[in-house]
TIMAR-549156 format. One record per residue (C-alpha): x, y, z. Coordinates in pm, whole numbers, padded with zeros to 5 digits, always signed. Layout:
REM residues N
XYZ/...
//
This chain:
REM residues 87
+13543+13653+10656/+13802+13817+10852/+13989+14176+10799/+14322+14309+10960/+14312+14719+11025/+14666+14859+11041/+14638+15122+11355/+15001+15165+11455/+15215+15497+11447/+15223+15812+11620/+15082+16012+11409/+15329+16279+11381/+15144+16468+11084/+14839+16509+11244/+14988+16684+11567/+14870+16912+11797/+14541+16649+11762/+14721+16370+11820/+14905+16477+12120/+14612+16329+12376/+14465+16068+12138/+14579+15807+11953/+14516+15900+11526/+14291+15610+11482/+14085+15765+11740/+14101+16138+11617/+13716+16207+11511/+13621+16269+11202/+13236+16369+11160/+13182+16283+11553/+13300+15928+11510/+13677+15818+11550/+13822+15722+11257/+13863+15353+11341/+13498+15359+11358/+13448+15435+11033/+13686+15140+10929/+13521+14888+11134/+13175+15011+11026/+13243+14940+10634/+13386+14598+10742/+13091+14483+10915/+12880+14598+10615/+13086+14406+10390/+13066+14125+10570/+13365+14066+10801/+13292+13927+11147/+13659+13912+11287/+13898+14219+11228/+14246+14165+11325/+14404+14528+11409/+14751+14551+11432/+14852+14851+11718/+15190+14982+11805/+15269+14928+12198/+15198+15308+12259/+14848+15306+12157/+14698+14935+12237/+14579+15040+12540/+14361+15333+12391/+14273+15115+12115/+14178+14797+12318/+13926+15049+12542/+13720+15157+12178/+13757+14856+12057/+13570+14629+12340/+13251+14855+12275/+13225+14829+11910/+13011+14550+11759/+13287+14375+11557/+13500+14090+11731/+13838+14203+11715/+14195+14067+11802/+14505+14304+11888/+14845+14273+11804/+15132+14441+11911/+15390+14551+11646/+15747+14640+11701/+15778+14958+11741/+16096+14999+11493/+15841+14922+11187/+15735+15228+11029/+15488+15007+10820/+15225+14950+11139/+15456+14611+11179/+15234+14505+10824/+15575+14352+10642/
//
């Protein structure tokens, strides 16, 4: 089974947090919260997660990424989408 995760944006909302670190990777009880969304895919099941990154924040997202245990794929979306390039 395979999941997409939608991890674009800059997080505007959640600034001064943000500033340094891309939202997905803001912790939330010691974990990032990408983390948590990978986690709960793996226990359902999933073995390939497709996440979906703006071009400001693959880079910081490729770096977690590589160490979780979840294969994952990234793909750049435009960064004129407002929808994490889902539509």
């Amino acid at each position: 089974m395979e999941g997409v995760v939608l991890a674009g944006g800059y997080a505007t909302r959640l600034r001064p947090m943000s500033l340094s670190v891309s939202k997905q990777l803001v912790p939330l009880a010691n974990k990032p919260i990408i983390g948590w969304v990978l986690e709960q895919l793996a226990a359902a099941g999933v073995k390939r997660v497709h996440i979906v990154v703006g071009p400001h924040n693959r880079e910081q997202i490729e770096e977690y990424s590589s160490s979780t245990r979840c294969f994952q794929t990234l793909g750049a979306s435009s960064p004129s989408f407002g929808s994490g390039g889902s539509t």
